[in-house]
N, C-alpha and C positions, 0 to 999 in steps of 0.2 A: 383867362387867356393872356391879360395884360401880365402876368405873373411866369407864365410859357414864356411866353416873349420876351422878360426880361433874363431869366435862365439861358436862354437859347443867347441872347446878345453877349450876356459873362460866362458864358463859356468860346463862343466865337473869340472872344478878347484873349482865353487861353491862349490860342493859338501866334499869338503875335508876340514877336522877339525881344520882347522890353523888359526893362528893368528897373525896378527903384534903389534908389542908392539911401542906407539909414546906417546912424553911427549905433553901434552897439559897445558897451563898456566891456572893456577886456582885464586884467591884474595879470602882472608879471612879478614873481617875487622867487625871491632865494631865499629861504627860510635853513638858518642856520640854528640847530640845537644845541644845546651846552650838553657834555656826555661828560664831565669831572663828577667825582663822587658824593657830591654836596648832592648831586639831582637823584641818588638813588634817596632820599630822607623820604619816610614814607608820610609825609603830611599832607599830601593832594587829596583829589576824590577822583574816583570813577564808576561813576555811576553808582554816588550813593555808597561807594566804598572808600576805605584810607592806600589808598595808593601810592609808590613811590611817584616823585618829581616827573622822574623822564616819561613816566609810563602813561602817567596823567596829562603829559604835553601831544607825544605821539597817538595817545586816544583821542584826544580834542583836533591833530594836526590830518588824524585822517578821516573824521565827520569832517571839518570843516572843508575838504579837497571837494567836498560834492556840493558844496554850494556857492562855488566860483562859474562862473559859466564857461560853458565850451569859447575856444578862443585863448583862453588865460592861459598863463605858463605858470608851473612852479618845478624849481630845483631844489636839491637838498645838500648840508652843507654839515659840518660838526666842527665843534669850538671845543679844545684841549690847550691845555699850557698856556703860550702868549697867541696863538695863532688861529684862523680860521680855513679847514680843508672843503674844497669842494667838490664833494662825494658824486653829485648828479647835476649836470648842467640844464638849465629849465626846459621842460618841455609841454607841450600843449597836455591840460589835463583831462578833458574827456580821450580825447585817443589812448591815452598812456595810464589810465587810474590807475590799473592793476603793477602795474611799473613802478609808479610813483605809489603807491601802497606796499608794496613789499620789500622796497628799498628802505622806506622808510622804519617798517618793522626789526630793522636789522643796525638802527642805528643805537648802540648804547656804548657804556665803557670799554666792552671789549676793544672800541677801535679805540683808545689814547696809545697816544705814545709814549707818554709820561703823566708822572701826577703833578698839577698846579693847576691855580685858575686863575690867569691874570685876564680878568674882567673885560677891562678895557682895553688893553693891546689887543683881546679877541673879536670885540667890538668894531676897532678901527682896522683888523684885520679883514673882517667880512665886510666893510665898507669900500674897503679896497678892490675885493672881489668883485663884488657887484659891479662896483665902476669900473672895471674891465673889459667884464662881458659884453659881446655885440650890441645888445637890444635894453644896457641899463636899466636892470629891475628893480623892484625896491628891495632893501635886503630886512627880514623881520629874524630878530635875535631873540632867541627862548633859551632863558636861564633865571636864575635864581640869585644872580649879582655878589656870590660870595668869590670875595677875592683870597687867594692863597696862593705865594705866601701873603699876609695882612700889606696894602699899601700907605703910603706916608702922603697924608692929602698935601704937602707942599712938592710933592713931587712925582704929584701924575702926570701918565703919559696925554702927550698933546693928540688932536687931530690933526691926519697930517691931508691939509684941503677945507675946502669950504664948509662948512655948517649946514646942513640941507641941502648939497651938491648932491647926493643921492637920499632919495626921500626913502623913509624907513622906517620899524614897527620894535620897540624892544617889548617882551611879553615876561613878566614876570610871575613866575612860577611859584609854589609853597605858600604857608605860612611864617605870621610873623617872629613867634614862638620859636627861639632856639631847640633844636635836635639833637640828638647823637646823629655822627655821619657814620653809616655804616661801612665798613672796608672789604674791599673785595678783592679776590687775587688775579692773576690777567687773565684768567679764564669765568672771570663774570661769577665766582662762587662767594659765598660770604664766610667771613673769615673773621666776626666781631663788628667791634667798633671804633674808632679812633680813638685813641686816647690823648690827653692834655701832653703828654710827655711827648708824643710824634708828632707833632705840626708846632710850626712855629708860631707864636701870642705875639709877638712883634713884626713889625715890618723890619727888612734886615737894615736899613740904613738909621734909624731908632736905634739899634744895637751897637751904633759907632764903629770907630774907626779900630776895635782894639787896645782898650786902655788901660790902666794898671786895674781899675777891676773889674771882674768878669762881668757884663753885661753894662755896663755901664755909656751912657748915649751922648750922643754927640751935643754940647753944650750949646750950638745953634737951632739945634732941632730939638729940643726936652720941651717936654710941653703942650707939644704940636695937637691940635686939634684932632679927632677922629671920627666924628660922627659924619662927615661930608663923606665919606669913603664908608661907612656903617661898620667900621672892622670893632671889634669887641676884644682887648686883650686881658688877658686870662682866661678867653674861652673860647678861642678861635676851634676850637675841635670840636664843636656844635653849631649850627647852620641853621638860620631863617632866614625869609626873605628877604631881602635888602631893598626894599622897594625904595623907600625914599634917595636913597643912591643911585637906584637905576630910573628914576625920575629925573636928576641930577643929567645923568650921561645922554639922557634924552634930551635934554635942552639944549644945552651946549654943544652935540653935533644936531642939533637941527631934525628930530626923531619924532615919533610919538609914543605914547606908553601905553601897553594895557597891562590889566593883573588879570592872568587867567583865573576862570571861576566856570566855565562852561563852554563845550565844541559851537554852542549856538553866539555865545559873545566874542569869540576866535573868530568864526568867520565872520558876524558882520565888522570886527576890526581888520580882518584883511578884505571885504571889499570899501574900506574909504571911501570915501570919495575924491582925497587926495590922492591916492593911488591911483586910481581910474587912470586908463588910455582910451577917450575913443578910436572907432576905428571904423572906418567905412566897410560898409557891408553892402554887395548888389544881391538883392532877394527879387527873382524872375516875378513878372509879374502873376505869371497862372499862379502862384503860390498865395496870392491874395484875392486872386478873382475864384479861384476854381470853391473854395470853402463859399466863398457868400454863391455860389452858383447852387452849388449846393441845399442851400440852406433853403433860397428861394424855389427853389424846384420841390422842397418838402413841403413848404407853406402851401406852394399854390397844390398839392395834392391834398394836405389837410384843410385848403379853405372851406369845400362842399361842405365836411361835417361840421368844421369849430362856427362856420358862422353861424346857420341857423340856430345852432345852440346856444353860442351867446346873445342871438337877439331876443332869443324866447327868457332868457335869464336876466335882459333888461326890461322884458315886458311887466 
């Protein structure tokens, strides 16, 4: 009866207009893809397979969207030449999965507008973005950190703002193992591979001003360091990862790094903890009394049988 009665009391409580208020973790993010032809090198996995770049990013980008919790926003964004475009401005992803899943399916090289991959300007271009938007998300950059044409590390481009002004995830793609970069034509068909002869091995201010002879560099800049930048010349028409570079750009704007290797290590790096927003939630209270009302309306029905049972089982 004591068991009646207390069912009967938590459900009565149902009915009263209240509320508790509890912070629930939310993530907003702009995930920007690199779609230049470096990300089509088929050195990834999926699922146990050798997959190109983008396609092992986009497999990982869309398990990981189901293990953000309702509440969370993500938009989608692609990085070509110096710049970052913002395809899909963030939106809530349980309402929207199928939205945000199929937008995403459709992001590869077909959209550039040209060929290059300046890294960095794309970098601080989609940092730009983010900081625009209403609700400043974080912005998570997936690429492969090859720069084209090759940069001159005394003359990268700066950030322009604070360092961890907008908090952010760059995700590095591939293996470390140079590639052939496959060439595609603008309708996404393959058409070969690059060759040494089409892409430039030098960064062009390397190449000077012009001097009596061909190729010959500018006598303040000969020299110059290149591993901070990971550029490889004589062989920039093969492509690995540039990790330790895009570790580099992660410091210095104030970022964090991962290497993809899995959709389950993807998402637990985009739920951080530095990411996190809480957010006040009011959950009615029948929604926490009506279960335990529940529960004890089943007990006190199972008591007659479970107990004599278990007393004869301590006998």
């Amino acid at each position: 009866m004591r068991l009646l009665a207390l069912a009967a009391l938590l459900l009565a409580g149902c009915l009263l207009p209240w509320h508790l208020t509890l912070q629930r973790a939310r993530f907003d993010h702009v995930i920007v893809l690199d779609i230049t032809q470096s990300m089509n090198v088929p050195d990834a996995l999926v699922e146990g397979r050798p997959a190109p770049r983008i396609e092992a990013a986009r497999h990982a980008l869309r398990e990981a969207l189901l293990q953000l919790p309702c509440g969370s926003k993500v938009g989608w964004g692609v990085f070509t030449e110096y710049r970052t475009l913002l395809v899909l401005a963030p939106v809530e992803v349980c309402g929207h999965l199928g939205e945000l899943r199929a937008t995403l399916a459709n992001l590869d090289g077909r959209m550039a507008w040209i060929n290059g991959s300046e890294v960095a300007k794309g970098l601080h271009s989609g940092l730009a973005v983010a900081r625009q938007l209403p609700e400043r998300p974080s912005l998570v950059f997936v690429t492969d950190g090859h720069e084209s044409p090759p940069l001159h590390p005394r003359h990268r481009p700066k950030l322009q703002g604070e360092p961890g002004e907008v908090p952010g995830l760059i995700v590095g793609v591939g293996q470390a193992q140079p590639s052939p970069i496959p060439k595609r034509d603008p309708q996404g068909r393959p058409i070969g591979v690059w060759g040494a002869d089409e892409v430039l091995q030098a960064d062009p201010r390397s190449r000077g001003r012009g001097g009596s002879v061909a190729g010959e560099g500018m006598a303040d800049e000969a020299g110059g360091p290149t591993a901070s930048v990971g550029a490889t010349p004589g062989t920039e028409h093969l492509s690995g990862l540039r990790e330790a570079y895009l570790r580099l750009l992660a410091q210095e704007d104030g970022l964090q790094y991962h290497h993809l290797d899995s959709p389950a290590g993807l998402a637990a790096a985009l739920r951080d903890s530095r990411f996190e927003r809480p957010v006040p939630v009011r959950l009615p209270l029948r929604e926490v009394l009506a279960p335990i009302a529940l529960a004890v309306l089943l007990l006190s029905l199972a008591a007659p049988v479970l107990g004599p049972a278990w007393r004869r089982a301590q006998a």
